[in-house]
C-alpha positions as semicolon CSV with decimal commas, in nm:
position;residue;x (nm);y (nm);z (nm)
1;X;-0,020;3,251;-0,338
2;X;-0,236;3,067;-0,578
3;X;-0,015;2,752;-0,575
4;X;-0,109;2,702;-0,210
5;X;-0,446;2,653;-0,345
6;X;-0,326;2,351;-0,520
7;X;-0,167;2,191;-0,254
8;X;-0,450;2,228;0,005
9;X;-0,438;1,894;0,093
10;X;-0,055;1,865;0,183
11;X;-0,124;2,153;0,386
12;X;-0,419;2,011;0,576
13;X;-0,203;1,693;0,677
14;X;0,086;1,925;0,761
15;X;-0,122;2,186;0,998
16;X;-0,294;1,814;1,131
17;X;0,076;1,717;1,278
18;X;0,146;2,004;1,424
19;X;-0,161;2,094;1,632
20;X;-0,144;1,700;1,707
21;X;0,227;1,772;1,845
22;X;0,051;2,068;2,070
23;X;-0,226;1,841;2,133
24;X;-0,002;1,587;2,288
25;X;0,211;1,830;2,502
26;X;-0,060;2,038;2,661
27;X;-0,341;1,818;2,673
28;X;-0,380;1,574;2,956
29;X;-0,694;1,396;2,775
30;X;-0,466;1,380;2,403
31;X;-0,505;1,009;2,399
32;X;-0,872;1,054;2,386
33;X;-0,887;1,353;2,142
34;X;-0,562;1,269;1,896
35;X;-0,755;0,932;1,720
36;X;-1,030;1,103;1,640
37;X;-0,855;1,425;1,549
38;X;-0,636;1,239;1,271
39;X;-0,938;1,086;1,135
40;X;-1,094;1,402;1,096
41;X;-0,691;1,562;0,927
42;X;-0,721;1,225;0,724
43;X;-1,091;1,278;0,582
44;X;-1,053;1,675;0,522
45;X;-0,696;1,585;0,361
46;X;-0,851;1,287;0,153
47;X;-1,191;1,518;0,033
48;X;-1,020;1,809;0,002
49;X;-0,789;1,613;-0,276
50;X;-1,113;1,515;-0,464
51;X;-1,263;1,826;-0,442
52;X;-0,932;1,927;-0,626
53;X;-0,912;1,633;-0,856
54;X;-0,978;1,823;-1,192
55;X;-0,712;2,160;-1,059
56;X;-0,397;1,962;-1,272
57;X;-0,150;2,186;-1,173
58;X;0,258;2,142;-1,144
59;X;0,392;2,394;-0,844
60;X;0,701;2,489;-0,715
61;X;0,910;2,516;-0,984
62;X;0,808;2,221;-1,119
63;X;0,879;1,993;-0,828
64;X;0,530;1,862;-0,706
65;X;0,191;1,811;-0,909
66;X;-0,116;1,803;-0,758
67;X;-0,483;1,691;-0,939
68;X;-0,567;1,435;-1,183
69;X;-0,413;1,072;-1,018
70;X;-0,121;1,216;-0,791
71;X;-0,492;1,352;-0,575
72;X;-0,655;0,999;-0,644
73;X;-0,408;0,884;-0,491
74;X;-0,394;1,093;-0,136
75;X;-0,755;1,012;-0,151
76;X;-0,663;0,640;-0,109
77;X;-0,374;0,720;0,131
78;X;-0,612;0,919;0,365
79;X;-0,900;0,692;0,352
80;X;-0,650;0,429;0,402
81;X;-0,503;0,585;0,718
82;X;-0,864;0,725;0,867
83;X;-0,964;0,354;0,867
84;X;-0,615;0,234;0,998
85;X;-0,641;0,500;1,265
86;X;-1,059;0,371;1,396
87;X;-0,852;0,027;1,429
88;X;-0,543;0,120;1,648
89;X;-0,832;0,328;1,931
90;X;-0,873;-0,022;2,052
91;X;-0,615;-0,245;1,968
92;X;-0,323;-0,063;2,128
93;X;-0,531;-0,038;2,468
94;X;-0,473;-0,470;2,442
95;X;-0,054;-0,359;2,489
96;X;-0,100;-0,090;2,695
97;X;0,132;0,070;2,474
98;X;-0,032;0,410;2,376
99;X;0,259;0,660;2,305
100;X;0,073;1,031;2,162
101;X;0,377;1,001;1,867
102;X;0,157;0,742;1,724
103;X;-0,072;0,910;1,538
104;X;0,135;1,173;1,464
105;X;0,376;0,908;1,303
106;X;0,038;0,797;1,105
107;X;0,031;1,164;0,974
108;X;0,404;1,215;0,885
109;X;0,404;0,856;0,702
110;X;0,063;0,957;0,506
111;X;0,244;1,322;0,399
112;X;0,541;1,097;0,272
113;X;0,328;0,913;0,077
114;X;0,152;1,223;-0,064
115;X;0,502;1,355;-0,165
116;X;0,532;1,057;-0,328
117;X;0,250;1,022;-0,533
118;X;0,294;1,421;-0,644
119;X;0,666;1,430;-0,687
120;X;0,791;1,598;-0,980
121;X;1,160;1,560;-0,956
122;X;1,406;1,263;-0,784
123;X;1,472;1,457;-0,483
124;X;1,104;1,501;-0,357
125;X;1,056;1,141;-0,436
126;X;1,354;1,102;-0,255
127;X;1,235;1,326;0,048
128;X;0,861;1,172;0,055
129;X;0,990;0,816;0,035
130;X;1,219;0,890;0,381
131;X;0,987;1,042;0,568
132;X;0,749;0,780;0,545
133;X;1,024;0,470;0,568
134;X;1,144;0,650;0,893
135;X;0,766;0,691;1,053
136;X;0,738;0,299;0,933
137;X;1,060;0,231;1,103
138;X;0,926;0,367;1,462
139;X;0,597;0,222;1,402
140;X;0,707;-0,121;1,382
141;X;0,858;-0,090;1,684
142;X;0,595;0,147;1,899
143;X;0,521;-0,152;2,078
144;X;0,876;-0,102;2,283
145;X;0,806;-0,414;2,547
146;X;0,751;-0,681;2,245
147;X;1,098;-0,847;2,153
148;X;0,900;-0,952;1,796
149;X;0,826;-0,538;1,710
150;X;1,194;-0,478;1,846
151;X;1,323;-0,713;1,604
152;X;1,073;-0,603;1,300
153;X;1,205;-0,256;1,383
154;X;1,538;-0,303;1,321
155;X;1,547;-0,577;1,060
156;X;1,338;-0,335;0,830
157;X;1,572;-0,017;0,894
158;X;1,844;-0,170;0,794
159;X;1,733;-0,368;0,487
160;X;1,538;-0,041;0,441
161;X;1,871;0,166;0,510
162;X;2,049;-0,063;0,213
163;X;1,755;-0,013;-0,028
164;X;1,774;0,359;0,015
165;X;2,119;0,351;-0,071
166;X;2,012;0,218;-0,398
167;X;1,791;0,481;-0,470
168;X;2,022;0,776;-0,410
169;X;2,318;0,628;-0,591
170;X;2,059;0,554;-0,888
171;X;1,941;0,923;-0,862
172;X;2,336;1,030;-0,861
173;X;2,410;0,834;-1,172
174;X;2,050;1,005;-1,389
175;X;2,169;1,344;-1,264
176;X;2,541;1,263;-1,400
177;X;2,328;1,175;-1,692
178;X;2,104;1,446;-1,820
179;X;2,247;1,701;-1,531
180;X;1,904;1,747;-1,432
181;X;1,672;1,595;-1,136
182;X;1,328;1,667;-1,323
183;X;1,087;1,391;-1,388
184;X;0,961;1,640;-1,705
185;X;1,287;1,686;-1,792
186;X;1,338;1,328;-1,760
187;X;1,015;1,268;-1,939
188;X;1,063;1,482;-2,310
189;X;1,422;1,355;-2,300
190;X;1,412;1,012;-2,278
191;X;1,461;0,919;-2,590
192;X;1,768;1,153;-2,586
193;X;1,948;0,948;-2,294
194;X;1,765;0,574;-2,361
195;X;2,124;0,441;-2,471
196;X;2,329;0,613;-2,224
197;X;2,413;0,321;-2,021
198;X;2,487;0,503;-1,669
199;X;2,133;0,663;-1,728
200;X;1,954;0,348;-1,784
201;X;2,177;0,187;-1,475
202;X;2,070;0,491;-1,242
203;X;1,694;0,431;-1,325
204;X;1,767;0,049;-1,291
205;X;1,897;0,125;-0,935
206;X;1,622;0,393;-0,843
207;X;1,395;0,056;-0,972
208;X;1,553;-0,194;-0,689
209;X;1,521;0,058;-0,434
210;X;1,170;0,083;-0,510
211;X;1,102;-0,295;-0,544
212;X;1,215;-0,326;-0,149
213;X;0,875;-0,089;-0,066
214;X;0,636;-0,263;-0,291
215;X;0,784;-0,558;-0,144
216;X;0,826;-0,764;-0,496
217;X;1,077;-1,079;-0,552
218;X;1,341;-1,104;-0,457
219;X;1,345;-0,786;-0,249
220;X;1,056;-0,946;-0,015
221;X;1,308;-1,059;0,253
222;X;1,208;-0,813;0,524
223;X;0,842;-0,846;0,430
224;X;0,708;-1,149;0,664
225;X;0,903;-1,087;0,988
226;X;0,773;-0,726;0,996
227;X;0,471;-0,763;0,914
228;X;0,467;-1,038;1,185
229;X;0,677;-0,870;1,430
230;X;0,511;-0,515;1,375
231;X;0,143;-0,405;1,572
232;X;-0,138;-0,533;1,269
233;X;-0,306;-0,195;1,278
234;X;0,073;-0,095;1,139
235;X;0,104;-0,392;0,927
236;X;-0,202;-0,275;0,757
237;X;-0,095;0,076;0,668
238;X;0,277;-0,071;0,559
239;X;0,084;-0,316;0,325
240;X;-0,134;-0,082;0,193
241;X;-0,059;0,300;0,176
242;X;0,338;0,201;0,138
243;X;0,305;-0,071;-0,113
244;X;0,057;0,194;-0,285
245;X;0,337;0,485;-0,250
246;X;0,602;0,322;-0,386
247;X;0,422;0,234;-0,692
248;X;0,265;0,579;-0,728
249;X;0,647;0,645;-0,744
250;X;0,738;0,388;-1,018
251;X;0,473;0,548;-1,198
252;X;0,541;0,921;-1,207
253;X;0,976;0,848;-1,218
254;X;0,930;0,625;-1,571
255;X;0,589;0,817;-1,697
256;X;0,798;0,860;-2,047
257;X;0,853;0,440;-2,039
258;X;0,534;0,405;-1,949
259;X;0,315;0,563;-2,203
260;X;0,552;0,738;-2,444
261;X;0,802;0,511;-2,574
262;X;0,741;0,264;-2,812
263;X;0,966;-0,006;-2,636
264;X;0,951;-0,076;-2,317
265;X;1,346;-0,134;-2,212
266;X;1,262;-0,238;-1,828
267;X;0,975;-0,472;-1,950
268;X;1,185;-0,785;-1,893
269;X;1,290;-0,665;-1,516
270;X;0,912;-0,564;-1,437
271;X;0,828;-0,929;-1,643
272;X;1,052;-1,158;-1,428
273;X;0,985;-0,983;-1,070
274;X;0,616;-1,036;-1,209
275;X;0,612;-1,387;-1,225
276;X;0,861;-1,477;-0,967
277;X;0,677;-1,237;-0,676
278;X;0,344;-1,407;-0,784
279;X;0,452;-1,741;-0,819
280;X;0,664;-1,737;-0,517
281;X;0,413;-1,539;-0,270
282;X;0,143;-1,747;-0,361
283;X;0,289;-2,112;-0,326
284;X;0,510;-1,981;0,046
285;X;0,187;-1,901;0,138
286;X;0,024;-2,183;0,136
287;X;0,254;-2,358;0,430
288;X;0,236;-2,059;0,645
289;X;0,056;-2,112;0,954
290;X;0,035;-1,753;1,105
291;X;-0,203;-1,511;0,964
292;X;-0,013;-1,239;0,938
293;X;0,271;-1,450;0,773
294;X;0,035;-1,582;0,517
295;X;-0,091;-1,207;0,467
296;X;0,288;-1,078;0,371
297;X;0,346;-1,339;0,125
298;X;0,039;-1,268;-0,011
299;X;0,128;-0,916;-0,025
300;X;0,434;-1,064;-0,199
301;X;0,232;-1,194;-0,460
302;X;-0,038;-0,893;-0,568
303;X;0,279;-0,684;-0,570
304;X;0,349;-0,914;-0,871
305;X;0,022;-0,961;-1,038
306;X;0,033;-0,472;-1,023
307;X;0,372;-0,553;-1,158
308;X;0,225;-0,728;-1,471
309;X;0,039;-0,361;-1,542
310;X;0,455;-0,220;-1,544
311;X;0,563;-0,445;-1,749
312;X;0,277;-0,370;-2,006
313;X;0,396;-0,047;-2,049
314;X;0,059;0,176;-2,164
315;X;-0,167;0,354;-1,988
316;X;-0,437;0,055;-1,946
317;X;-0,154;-0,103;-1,711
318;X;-0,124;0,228;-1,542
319;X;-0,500;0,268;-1,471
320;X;-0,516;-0,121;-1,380
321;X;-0,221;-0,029;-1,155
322;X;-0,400;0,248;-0,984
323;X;-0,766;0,052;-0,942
324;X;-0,583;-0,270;-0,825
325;X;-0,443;-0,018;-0,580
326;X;-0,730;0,098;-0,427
327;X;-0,872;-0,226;-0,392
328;X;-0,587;-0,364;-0,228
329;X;-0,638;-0,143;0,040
330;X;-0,915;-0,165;0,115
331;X;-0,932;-0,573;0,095
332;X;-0,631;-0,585;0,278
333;X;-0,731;-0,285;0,546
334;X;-1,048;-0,529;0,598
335;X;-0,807;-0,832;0,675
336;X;-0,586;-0,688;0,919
337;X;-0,860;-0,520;1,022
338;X;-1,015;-0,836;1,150
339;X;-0,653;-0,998;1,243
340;X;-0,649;-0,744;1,532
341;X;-1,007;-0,756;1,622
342;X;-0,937;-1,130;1,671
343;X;-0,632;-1,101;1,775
344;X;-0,611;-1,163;2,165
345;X;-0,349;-1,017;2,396
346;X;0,092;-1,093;2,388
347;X;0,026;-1,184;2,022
348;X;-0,253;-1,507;2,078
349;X;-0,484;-1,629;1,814
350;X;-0,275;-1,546;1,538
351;X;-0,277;-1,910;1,402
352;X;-0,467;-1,956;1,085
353;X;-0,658;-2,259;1,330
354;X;-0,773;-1,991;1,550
355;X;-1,040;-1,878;1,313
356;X;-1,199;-2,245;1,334
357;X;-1,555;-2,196;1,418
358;X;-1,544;-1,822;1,401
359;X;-1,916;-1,829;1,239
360;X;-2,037;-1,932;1,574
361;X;-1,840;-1,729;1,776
362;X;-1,866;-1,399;1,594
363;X;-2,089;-1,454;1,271
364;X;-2,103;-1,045;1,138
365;X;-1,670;-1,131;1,148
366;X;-1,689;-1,392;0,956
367;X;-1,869;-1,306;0,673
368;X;-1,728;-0,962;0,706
369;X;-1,359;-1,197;0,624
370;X;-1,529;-1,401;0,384
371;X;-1,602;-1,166;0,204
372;X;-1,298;-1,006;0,167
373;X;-1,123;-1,369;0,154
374;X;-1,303;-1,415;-0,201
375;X;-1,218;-1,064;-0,281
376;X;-0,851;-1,141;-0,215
377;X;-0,865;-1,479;-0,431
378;X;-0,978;-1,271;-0,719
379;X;-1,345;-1,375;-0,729
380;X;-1,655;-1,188;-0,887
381;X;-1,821;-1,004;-0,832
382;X;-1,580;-0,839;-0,565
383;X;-1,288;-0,542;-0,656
384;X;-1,036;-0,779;-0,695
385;X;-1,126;-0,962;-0,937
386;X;-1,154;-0,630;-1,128
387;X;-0,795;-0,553;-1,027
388;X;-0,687;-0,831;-1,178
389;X;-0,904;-0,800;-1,477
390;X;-0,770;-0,466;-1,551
391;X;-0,403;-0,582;-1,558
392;X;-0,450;-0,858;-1,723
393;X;-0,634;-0,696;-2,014
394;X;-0,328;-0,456;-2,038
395;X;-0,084;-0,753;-2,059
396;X;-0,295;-0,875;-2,328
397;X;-0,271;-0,546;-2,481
398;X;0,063;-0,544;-2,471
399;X;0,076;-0,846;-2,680
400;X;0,249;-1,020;-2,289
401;X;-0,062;-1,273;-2,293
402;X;0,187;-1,592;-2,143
403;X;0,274;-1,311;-1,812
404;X;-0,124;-1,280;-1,798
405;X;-0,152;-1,650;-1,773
406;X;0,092;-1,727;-1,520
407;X;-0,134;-1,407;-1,339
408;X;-0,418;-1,635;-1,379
409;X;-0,247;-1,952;-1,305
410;X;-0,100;-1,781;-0,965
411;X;-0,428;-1,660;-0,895
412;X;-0,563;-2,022;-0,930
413;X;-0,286;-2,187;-0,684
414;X;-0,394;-1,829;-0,385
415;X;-0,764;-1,962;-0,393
416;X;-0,649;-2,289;-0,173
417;X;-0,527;-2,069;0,124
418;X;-0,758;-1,775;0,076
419;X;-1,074;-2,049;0,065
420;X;-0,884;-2,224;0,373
421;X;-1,020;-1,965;0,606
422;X;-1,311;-1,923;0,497
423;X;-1,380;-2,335;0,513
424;X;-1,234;-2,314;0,911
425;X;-1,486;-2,043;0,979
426;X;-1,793;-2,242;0,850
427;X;-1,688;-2,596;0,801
428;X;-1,443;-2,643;1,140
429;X;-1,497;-2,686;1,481
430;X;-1,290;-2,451;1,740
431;X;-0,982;-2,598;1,937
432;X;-0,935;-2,310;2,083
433;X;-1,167;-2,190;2,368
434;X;-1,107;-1,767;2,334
435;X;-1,299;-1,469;2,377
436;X;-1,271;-1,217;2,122
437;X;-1,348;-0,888;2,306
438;X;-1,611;-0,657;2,112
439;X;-1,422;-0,339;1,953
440;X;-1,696;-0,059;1,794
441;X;-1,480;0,096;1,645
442;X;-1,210;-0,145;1,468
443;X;-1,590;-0,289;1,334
444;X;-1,705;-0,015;1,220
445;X;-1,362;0,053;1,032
446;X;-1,412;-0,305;0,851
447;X;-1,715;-0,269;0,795
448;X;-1,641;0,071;0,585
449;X;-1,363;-0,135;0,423
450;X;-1,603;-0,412;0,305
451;X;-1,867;-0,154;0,144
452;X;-1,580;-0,040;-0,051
453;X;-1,448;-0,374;-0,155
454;X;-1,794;-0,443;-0,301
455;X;-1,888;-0,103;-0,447
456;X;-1,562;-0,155;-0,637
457;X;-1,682;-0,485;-0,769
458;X;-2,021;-0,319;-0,882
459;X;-1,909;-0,027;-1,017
460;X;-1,537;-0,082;-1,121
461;X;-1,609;0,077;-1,508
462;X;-1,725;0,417;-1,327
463;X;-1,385;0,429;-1,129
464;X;-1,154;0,293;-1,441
465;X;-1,302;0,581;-1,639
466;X;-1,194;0,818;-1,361
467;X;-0,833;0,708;-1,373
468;X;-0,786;0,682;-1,743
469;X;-0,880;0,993;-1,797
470;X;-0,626;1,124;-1,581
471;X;-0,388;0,832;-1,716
472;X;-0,392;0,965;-2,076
């Protein structure tokens, strides 16, 4: 009975999607009541996990973990969702498209991730990872009338489909292995099984499969259609709580590479899709002309500079890995957050020109975006320019200084399009005569976003400290 203590929080967020399931049979108001009842499943879910962050326990015959980082990161997750969840109240009444599974989809996808993040063997990593892909895959596509979401739907189940594939047969051939699916196992033996080559093949293919969901070169193919084609309120959980998942995932299945091993054998695959996700996200972006487009690419490319802390192999990339994470989401929760505030109905002012003049128009919007803009860019005294500081310092660490400076350089070539928007809010002139219709709610959701973003950037040693002590 005492391991259901530990779990609380998994509990919480599996009682929330049940009652939301009763919720939206018996109730005729459930459209009013379900938003506001995930937030509330999202913060007790999210609290409850820091309230439990010092309990380290492993559960369940060894198969999940909660405490420590593995509850840092449902804390994320949930926040993550609660804010996702203020944004859809009014953005899905612009489609008319409010379907009750919605939230409950938000739920199931934010358990996944949990599962994730606490996994203790392959097959709950496994497990976690599918039911979240398969609440992403109906998400993309809740808005059923919009060819684009129809499109983003399918295109990412089935490159989703193959990258799964890649993942199981890589979990078949570390089983065949060590004849054993436990990441402690997997852990004290390492050295045992680092030159069995089928074992370092099956963690090479459980490595692509998890590449596709952090969305890092050359795995990024799906990444700007659906996040184009998909509703922004859904973009912003995929880009966020997934990318954050799958690396919580990375993290717990090569722990032993990580911090125990003196070599790091998968440093040169984590190196290359380092530099080539950075480099490549960050110059693509630059002749996008869609926001949301410019957003995935950039997505492409922070997936690579969080890659760098991987390739450093020790527990300061780990912790940088973890920070950069939570200021990620938040920075990029804030983005979309304003995409779909701006955003006008059948997918209009989505053009990075329709945020000329937006000082005038909607000044509290535009620095709001500014602000998280210079965040993006990597600019003190905001939290990602800590993110970035953190990773780098572990590269240096790690004695990988030339992958920090192509981090840096990178970084350098994303100012141009991050600064873009923030000069066409200010400096530009509108072309576009719009009205951007007031939403409380989705405000008040980037608005918490923002604090975050900057209490990161003022406090970012307090937070660090946090993590590596649960890193070590």
């Amino acid at each position: 009975m005492n391991e259901f203590y530990y779990i609380i929080p998994f509990i919480i967020l599996a009682a929330g999607i049940l009652i939301s399931l009763v919720i939206e049979m018996y109730f005729t108001s459930s459209e009013k009541i379900l938003p506001w009842f995930s937030i509330l499943t999202f913060l007790a879910s999210g609290f409850s996990a820091l309230f439990l962050v010092n309990n380290v326990k492993v559960v369940f015959e060894n198969m999940l973990m909660s405490g420590g980082n593995v509850n840092f990161f449902i804390f994320i997750f949930n926040l993550g969702a609660a804010l996702v969840t203020l944004l859809s109240i009014d953005y899905i009444k612009k489609y008319h498209t409010y379907y009750g599974e919605y939230y409950i989809l938000l739920m199931s996808s934010v358990l996944g991730m949990s599962l994730m993040a606490g996994a203790k063997d392959l097959i709950v990593i496994f497990m976690g990872l599918e039911i979240m892909s398969v609440c992403f895959y109906a998400l993309a596509g809740i808005n059923r009338n919009k060819l684009k979401a129809n499109e983003a739907s399918l295109k990412y189940f089935l490159l989703g489909s193959f990258a799964t594939g890649f993942l199981v047969y890589g979990m078949a051939l570390v089983y065949g292995s060590m004849q054993n699916t436990s990441l402690e196992y997997l852990f004290l033996n390492f050295t045992k099984f680092n030159t069995n080559i089928l074992f370092l093949a099956g963690l090479l293919f459980i490595l692509f499969g998890l590449s596709f969901k952090i969305a890092a070169f050359p795995f990024h193919m799906w990444v700007p259609d659906v996040y184009q084609g998909s509703a922004t309120t859904v973009s912003a959980l995929m880009s966020t709580g997934g990318k954050a998942a799958a690396f919580s995932a990375i993290i717990v299945s090569f722990a032993s590479v990580l911090t125990v091993v003196n070599t790091n054998v998968f440093a040169p695959y984590f190196g290359a899709i380092a530099v080539f996700s950075m480099l490549f996200g960050s110059i693509v972006a630059i002749a996008q002309t869609d926001i949301k487009r410019m957003m995935a690419y950039s997505s492409i490319a922070h997936a690579g500079y969080m890659t760098i802390g991987l390739a450093s192999g020790n527990s300061y990339g780990v912790s940088g890995i973890i920070f950069y994470l939570a200021a990620y989401t938040f920075m990029n929760i804030g983005a979309f957050g304003i995409i779909s505030i701006v955003e006008g109905k059948n997918d209009t002012n989505l053009t990075i020109k329709s945020y000329a003049g937006l000082a005038n128009k909607k000044p509290i919007l535009a620095g709001l975006l500014a602000i998280i803009m210079f965040s993006l860019a990597g600019l003190p005294p905001f939290a990602g320019f800590f993110g970035k500081y953190y990773i780098f310092i572990a590269a240096v660490k790690a004695k990988l200084t030339w992958l920090a400076i192509v981090g840096v350089i990178s970084s350098a070539i994303s100012v141009y399009f991050y600064i873009r928007i923030i000069v066409l809010m200010y400096f530009k002139e509108s072309e576009e005569d719009f009205v951007i219709e007031n939403s409380n709610t989705g405000l008040l959701s980037v608005i918490i976003a923002v604090l975050f973003v900057i209490l990161l950037g003022i406090a970012p040693n307090s937070v660090i400290n946090l993590i590596s002590y649960f890193a070590k």
